[in-house]
C-alpha positions as CSV (number, residue, x, y, z in Angstrom):
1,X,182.0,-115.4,89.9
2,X,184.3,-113.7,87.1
3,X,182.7,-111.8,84.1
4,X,184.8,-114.2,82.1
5,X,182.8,-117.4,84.1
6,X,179.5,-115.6,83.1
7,X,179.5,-114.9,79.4
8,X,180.9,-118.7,79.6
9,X,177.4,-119.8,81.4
10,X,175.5,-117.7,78.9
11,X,177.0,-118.9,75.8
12,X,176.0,-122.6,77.5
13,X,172.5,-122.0,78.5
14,X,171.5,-119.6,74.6
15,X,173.1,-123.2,73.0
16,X,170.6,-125.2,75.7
17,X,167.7,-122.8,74.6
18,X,168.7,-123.4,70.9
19,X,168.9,-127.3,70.8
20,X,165.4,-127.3,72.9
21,X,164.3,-125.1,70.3
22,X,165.0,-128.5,67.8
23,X,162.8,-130.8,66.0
24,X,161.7,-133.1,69.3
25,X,162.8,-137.4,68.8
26,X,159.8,-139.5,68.2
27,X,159.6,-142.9,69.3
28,X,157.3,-143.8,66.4
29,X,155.9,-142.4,63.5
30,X,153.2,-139.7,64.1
31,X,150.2,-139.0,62.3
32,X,150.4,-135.6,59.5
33,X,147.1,-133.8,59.0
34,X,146.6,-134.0,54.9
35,X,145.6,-130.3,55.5
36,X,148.7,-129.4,56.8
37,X,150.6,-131.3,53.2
38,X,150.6,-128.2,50.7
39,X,148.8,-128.9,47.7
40,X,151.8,-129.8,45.8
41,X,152.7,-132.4,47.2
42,X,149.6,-133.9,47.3
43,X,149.0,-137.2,45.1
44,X,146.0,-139.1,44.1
45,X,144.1,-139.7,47.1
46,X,144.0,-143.8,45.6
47,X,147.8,-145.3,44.5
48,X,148.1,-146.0,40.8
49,X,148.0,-149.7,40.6
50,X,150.9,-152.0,39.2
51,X,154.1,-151.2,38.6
52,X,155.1,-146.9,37.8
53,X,158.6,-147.9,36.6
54,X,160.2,-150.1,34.8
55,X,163.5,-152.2,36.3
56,X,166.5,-149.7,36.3
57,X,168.6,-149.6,33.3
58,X,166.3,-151.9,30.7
59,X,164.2,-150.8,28.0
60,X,160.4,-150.9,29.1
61,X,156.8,-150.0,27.3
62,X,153.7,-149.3,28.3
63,X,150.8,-151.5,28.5
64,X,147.2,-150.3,28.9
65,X,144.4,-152.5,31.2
66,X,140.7,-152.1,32.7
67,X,139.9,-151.0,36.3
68,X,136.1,-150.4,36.9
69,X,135.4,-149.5,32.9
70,X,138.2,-147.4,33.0
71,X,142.2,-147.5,31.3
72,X,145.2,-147.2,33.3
73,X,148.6,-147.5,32.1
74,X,151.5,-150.1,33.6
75,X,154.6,-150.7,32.7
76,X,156.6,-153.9,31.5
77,X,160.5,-154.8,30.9
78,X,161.2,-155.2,27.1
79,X,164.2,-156.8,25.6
80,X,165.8,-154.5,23.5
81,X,165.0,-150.4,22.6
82,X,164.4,-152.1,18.8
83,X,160.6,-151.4,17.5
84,X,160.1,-154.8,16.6
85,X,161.3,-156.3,20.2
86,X,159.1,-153.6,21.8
87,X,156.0,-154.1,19.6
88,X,155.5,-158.0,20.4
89,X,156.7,-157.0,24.2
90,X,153.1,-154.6,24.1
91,X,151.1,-157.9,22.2
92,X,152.7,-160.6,24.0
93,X,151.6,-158.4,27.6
94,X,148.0,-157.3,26.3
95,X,147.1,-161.1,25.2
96,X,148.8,-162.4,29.1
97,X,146.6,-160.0,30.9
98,X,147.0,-158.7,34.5
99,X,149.3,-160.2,36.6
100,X,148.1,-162.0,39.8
101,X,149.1,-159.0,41.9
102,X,147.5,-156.8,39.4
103,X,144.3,-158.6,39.2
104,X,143.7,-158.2,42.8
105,X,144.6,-154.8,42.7
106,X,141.3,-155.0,40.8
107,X,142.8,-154.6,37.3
108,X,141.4,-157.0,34.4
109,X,141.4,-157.0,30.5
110,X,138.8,-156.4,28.1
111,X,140.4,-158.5,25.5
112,X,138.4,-161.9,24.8
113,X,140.8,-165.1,25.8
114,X,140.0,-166.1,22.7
115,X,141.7,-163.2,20.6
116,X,145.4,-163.6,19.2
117,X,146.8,-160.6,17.4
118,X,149.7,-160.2,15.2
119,X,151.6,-157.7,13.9
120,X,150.4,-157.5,9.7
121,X,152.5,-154.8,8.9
122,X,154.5,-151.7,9.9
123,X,154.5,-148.4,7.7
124,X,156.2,-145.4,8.8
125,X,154.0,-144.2,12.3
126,X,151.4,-146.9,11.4
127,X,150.9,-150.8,12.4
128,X,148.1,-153.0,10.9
129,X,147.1,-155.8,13.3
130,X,146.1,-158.9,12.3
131,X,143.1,-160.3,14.6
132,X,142.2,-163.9,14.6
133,X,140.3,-165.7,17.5
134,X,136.4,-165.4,18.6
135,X,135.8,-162.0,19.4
136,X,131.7,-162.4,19.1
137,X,128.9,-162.0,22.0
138,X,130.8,-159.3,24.3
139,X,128.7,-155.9,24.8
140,X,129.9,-152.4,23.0
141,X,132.0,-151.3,26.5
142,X,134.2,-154.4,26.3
143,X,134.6,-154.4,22.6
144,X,135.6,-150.2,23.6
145,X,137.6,-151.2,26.4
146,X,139.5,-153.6,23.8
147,X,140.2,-151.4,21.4
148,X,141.4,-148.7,23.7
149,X,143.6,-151.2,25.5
150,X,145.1,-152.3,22.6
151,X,145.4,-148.7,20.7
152,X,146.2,-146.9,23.6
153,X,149.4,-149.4,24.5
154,X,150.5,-149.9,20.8
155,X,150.6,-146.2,20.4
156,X,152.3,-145.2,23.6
157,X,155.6,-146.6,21.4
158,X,157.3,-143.3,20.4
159,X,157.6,-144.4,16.9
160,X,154.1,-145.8,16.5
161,X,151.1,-143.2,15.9
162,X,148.4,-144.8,14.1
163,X,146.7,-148.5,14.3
164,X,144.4,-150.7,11.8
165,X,142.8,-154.0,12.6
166,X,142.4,-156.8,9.5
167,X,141.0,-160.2,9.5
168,X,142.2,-162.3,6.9
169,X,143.8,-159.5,5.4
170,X,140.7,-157.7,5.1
171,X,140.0,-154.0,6.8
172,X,137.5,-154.4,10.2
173,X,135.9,-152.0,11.4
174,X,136.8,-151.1,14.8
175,X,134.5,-149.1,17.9
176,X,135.9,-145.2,18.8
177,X,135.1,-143.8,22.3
178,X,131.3,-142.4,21.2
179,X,130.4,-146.1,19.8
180,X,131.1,-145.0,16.4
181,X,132.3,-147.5,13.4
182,X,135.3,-147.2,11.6
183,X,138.0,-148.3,9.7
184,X,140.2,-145.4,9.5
185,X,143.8,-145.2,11.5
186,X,143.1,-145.2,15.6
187,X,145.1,-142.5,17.4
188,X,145.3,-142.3,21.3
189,X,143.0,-139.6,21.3
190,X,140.0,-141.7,20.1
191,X,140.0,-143.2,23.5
192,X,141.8,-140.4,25.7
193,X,138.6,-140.0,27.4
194,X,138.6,-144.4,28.3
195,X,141.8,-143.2,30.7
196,X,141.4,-142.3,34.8
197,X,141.2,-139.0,35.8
């Protein structure tokens, strides 16, 4: 056998050694230890309900529901990027409710059937919702949960800070987070705390 012949059957058996030194073929998938996932790329151990994302390429808004006395946030398709369209996308989805899928997901609204809101008025960062409906005999967590939902999505609309209830055109007073009373302008902190962890 020629030197020349030998570096040849070298060169082939290191490229052997290397290729056997290769990720191995699976037939299947195989099980990952979640110790062996670095922490970073680690999500919530339980999948965030309803849909993340809105279709691809149309204006969307947020819309805020109730999973075991809690808020979580879901997204739905609006018409147009315009305020107004956007607004009554957030109304007409909060007063709709969970869809099927979503509802046994476990998600539910703490909005009475009864309850219809309308948009009063719109001044700079702040909207003033009309409520009309019967909104009586529900417990301090729902009427909480309410709120929240309804502050929490209307608010999540980058031009929209602030939100006011009336009835008949009159100020009502509306449950923050601690079970206080008040009229005053609702922010998205007054019910941060409502959200998941």
């Amino acid at each position: 056998m020629t030197r020349r012949t030998c570096t040849v059957l070298a060169a082939i058996a290191a490229t052997i050694l290397l290729i056997g030194c290769g990720v191995p073929i699976q037939q299947g998938p195989a099980p990952i230890d979640p110790d062996a996932v670095p922490s970073r790329l680690q999500g919530p151990l339980s999948p965030t309900p309803g849909p993340t994302t809105a279709t691809p390429g149309r204006p969307s808004v947020q819309v805020v529901f109730v999973q075991q006395d809690q808020l979580v946030t879901l997204v739905r398709d609006a018409p147009s990027h315009a305020t107004a369209d956007r607004l009554q996308t957030v109304i007409t989805a909060l007063l709709a409710g969970p869809t099927t899928t979503e509802q046994a997901d476990g998600l539910t609204s703490a909005l009475p059937p009864e309850l219809t809101l309308a948009v009063r008025t719109v001044q700079g960062d702040r909207v003033d919702l009309e409520l009309s409906g019967e909104t009586d005999g529900r417990s301090a967590t729902e009427n909480v949960l309410a709120v929240g939902q309804i502050v929490l999505s209307v608010t999540a609309l980058p031009t929209i800070r602030e939100v006011t209830f009336s009835r008949d055109g009159r100020p009502v007073e509306a449950l923050l987070a601690d079970g206080a009373l008040t009229t005053a302008p609702l922010t998205a902190s007054d019910y941060a705390t409502l959200r998941t962890r």
